[in-house]
C-alpha positions, -999 to +999 in steps of 0.1 A: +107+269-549+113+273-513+149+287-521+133+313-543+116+331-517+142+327-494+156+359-517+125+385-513+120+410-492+087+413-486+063+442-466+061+422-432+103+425-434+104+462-441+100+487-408+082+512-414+063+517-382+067+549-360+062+535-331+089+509-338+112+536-353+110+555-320+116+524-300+151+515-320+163+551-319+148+557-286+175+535-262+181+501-251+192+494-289+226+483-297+248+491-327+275+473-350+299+490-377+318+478-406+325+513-423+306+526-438+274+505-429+265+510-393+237+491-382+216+498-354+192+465-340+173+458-309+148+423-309+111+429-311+086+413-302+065+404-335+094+372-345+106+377-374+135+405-388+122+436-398+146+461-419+150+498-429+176+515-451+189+550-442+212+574-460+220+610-451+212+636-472+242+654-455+266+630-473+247+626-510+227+654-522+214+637-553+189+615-544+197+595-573+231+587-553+210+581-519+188+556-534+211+538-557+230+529-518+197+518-505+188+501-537+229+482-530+221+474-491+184+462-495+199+440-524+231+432-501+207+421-470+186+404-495+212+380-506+221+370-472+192+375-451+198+337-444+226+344-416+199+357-397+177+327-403+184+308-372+178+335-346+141+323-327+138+359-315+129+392-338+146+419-345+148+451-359+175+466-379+184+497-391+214+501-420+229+534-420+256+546-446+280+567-428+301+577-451+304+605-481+319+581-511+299+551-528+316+513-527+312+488-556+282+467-549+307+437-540+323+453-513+285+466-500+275+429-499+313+418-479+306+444-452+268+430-451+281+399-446+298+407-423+273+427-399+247+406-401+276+374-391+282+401-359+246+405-351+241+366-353+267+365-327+258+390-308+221+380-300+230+344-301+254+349-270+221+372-253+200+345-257 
């Protein structure tokens, strides 16, 4: 039962606060890419990984292309929030598409895996 809920993503790991928003995009954060998924992250200090999903209405017009990428990197992040598991500290993330074209949902989840394997790195060698 305890690997079931390992795979949720539940309100207290969603950021949705303003003030936290501001804080991320307001300096001191740092950033990671893997095209076209740049992720922006900076720790916090509530301990435990909050996320937010981001994609430009400059690139996809149709929100029913926007949100089926948010609906493939929440899902993606989902999967393998467990890289991020062992980090003590918080953090805050924010996904960004950056590109104009959609991606199968497998190669979504390879260049997830592959962020959040940077980001482990990353604030492990910080700490």
């Amino acid at each position: 039962m305890a690997e079931l809920s390992l795979h949720t993503l539940p309100k207290e790991e969603r950021l949705c606060s303003r003030k936290a928003l501001e804080e991320l995009f307001g300096g001191g954060h740092r950033s990671v890419t893997a095209f076209p998924i740049r992720a922006v992250y900076m720790p916090n200090a509530v301990g435990t990984v909050r996320i937010m999903v981001s994609v430009s209405k400059r690139y996809f017009k149709r929100a029913v292309r926007r949100n089926r990428i948010k609906r493939q990197l929440r899902e993606a992040y989902r999967l393998q929030k467990e890289l991020l598991q062992p980090l003590e500290a918080g953090l805050d993330i924010a996904f960004l598409w950056t590109s104009d074209e959609e991606l199968p949902t497998d190669k979504v989840s390879q260049k997830m895996k592959n962020l959040l394997c940077r980001i482990h790195e990353s604030v492990s060698a910080d700490s």
